[in-house]
C-alpha positions in Angstrom: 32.6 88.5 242.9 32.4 88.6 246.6 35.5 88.8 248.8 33.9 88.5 251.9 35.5 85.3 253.1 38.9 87.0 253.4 40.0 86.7 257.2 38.9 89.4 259.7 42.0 91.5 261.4 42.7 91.7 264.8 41.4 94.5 267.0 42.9 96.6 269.3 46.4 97.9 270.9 49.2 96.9 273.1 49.9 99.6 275.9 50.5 103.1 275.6 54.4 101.8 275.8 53.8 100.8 272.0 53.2 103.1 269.4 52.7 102.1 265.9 54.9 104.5 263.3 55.5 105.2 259.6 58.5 103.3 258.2 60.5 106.6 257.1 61.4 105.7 253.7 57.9 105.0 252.9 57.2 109.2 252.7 60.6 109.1 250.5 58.9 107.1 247.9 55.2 108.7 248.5 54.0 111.6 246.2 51.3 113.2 248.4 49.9 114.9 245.0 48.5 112.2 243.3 45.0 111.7 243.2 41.8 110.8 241.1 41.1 112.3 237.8 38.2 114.6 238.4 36.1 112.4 236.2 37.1 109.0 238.8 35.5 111.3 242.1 32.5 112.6 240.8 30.7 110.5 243.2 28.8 110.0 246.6 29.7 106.8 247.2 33.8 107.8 247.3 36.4 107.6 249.9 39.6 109.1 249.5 42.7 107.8 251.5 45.6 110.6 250.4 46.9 110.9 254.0 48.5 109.2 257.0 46.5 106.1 258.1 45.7 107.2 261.9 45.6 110.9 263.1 47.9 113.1 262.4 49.2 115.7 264.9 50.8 118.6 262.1 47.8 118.3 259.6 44.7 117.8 262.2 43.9 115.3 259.8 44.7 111.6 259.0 42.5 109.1 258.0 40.9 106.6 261.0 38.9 104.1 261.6 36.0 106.7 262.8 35.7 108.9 260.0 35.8 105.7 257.5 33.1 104.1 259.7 31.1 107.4 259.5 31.8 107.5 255.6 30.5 104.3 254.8 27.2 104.8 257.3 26.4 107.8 255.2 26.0 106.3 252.3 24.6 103.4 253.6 24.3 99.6 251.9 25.8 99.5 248.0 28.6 99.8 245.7 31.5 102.1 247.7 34.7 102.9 245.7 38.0 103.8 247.7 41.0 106.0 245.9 44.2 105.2 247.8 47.9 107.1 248.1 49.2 107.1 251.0 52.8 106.2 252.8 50.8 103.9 255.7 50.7 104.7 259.6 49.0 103.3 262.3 48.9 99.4 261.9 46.1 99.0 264.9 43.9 101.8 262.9 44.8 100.1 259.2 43.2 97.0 260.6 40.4 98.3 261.8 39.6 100.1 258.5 40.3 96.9 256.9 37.5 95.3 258.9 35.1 97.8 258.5 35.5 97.9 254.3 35.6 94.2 254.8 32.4 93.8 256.3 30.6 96.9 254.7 27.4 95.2 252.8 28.6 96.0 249.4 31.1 96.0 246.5 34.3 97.7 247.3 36.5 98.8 244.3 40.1 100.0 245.6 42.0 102.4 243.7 45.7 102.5 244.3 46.8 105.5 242.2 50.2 105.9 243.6 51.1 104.2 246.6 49.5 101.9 249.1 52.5 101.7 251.7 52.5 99.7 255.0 48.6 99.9 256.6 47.7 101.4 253.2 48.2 98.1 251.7 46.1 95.7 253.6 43.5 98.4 253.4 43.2 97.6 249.7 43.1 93.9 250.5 39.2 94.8 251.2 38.7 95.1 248.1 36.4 92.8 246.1 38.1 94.5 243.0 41.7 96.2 243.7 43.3 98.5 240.8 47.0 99.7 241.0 48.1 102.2 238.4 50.6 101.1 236.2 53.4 103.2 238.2 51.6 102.5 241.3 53.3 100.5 244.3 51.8 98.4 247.2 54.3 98.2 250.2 54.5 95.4 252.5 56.4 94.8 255.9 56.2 93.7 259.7 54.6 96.0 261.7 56.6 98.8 262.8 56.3 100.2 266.5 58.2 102.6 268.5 58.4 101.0 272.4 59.5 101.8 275.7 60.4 100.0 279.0 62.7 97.2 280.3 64.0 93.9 278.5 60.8 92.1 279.8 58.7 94.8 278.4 60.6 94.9 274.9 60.4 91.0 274.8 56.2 91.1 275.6 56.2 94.3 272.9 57.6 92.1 270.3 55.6 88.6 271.3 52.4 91.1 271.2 53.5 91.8 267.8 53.9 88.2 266.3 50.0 87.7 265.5 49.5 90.7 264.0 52.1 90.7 261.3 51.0 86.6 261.3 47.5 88.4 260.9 48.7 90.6 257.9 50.3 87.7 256.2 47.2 85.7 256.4 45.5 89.1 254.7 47.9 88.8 252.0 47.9 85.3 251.4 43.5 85.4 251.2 43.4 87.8 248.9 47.2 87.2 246.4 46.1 83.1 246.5 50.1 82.3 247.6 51.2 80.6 250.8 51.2 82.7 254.2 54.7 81.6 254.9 55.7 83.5 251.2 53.5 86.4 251.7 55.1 86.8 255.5 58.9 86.5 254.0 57.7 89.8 251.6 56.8 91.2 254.7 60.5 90.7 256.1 62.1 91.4 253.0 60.2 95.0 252.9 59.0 94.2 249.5 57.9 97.2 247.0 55.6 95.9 244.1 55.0 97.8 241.2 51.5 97.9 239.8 52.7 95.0 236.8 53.8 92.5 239.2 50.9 93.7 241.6 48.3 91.9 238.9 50.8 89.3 238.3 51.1 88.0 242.3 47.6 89.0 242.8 48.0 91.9 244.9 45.8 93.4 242.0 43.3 92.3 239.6 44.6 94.9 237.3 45.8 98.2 236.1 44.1 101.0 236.7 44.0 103.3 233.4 46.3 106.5 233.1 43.3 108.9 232.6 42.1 108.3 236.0 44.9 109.6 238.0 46.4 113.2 238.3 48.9 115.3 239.9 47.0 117.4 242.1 49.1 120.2 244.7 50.5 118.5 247.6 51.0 119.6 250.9 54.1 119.9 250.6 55.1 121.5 254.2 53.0 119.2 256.2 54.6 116.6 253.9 58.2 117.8 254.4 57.1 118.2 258.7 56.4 114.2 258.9 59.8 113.3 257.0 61.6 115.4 259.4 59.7 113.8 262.3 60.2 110.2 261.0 63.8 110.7 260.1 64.4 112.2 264.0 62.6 109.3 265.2 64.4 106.6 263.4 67.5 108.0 265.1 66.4 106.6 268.4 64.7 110.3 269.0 61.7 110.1 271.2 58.9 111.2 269.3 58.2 114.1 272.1 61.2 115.5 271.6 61.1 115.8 268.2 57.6 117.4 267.8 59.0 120.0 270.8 62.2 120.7 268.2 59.9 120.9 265.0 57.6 123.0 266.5 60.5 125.8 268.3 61.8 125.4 264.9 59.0 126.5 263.5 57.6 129.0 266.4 61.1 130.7 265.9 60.5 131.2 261.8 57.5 132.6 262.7 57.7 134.2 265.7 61.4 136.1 266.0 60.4 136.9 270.3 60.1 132.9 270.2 57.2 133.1 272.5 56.8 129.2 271.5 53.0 129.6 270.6 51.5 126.4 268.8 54.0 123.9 270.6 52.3 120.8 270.8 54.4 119.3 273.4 55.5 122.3 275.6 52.3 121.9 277.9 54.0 125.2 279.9 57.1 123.2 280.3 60.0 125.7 280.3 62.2 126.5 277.4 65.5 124.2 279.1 62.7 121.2 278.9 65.2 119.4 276.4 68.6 118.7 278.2 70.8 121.2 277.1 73.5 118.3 275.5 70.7 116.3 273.5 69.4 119.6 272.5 72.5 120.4 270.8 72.4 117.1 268.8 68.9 117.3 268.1 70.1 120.9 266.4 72.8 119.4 264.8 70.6 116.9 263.3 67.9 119.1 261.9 70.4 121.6 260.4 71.6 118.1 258.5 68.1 117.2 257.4 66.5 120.5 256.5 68.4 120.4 253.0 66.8 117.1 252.1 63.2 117.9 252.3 
């Protein structure tokens, strides 16, 4: 069957005041080793999504809207099957990827073998046919952006953000047959759906069989780097600040003269950069979360 009267996402970004963000207990609840049974990706005509939707400053990596779009030019018109775990990302990028494997001229199969959090999870909404392994979850919540300014500026950040969660409910609802207005109240609620009650509200179409997903080796220390930086940002933590902490963290394992090589947000700022009073609770907070990773 053809999906390809489910409702196109909108495009593009508020200002550089909003960034879009992982919700951090999404990479509590995300395996990163899980993927396709060799057997499942002996093809061409594959794209895997096993990372961060948007780029990703500690890996280099990340999957985005322009290396799907170049994916899916390569192999051109036909049958396109996309394997998803992932803990979600960028919202503005998850659409856009939606879009493209939404208008791509042929059938997309979507494989969620673990978890299809946040963007992840109206990514797999492209799919004319979407699989969820049997212990597989989709994810599904209000967009979730970091922003900066005045009042006026919060209040225009969050009226800016009303159509596209409206957006993402209409996604939902298309593709699950219920009524936008129950599809956005999952969204609010946070709601986690295991891959049975996937099929049975229509996230799915069914389960995906056990032989086609295995536990692979994660990477686990880019892994445990994001869930640092998401747990620093939820505490109100500008993300700046805490790549700058991760990364003297890290210089200093690594380099005992702490010549700070590698620091993505140093830019030749000096080593006081970080006011010497938040510094101390930004320590105080890592040396708390370093024993939960």
């Amino acid at each position: 069957m053809s999906l390809k009267q489910l409702p196109g996402a909108p495009s593009g970004r508020p200002s550089a005041a909003v960034r879009s963000e992982i919700l951090p207990r999404a990479y509590d609840r995300w395996n990163p080793g899980l993927k396709a049974a060799a057997s499942a990706t002996d093809s061409d005509r594959t794209i895997g999504i096993y990372d961060a939707i948007g780029y990703d400053y500690w890996t280099g990596e990340g999957v985005t809207a322009k290396r799907v779009a170049g994916a899916l030019r390569s192999m051109g018109p036909g049958p396109v099957t996309v394997n998803i775990n992932s803990p979600g990302g960028d919202v503005f990028e998850g659409l856009a990827i939606y879009n493209l494997l939404r208008e791509h001229d042929g059938e997309v199969t979507v494989k969620v073998l673990g978890l299809a959090a946040s963007a992840a999870s109206f990514i797999a909404m492209s799919g004319d046919t979407i699989q969820c392994a049997r212990a597989g979850f989709f994810m599904v919540h209000n967009g979730w952006v970091v922003a900066i300014g005045n009042r006026h500026d919060l209040r225009e950040a969050a009226d800016w953000m009303e159509p596209f969660d409206a957006a993402m409910a209409d996604i939902y609802a298309a593709r699950t047959g219920q009524d936008a207005k129950a599809t956005a109240k999952l969204m609010d609620a946070e709601a986690w759906i295991n891959g049975s009650a996937a099929v049975e509200q229509g996230f799915a179409d069914e389960l995906l069989p056990s032989d086609q997903v295995q536990q692979g080796e994660g990477k686990a220390q880019a892994t445990s780097v994001r869930r640092l930086e998401a747990a620093l940002r939820a505490s109100g933590m500008p993300k700046s600040e805490a790549m700058r902490l991760i990364s003297e963290v890290k210089s200093s394992a690594g380099d005992p003269a702490g010549s700070g090589e590698g620091d993505p947000a140093g830019r030749g700022q000096p080593a006081d950069f970080v006011p010497t009073g938040q510094a101390s609770a930004m320590s105080a907070s890592l040396v708390n979360l370093i024993p939960t990773l």
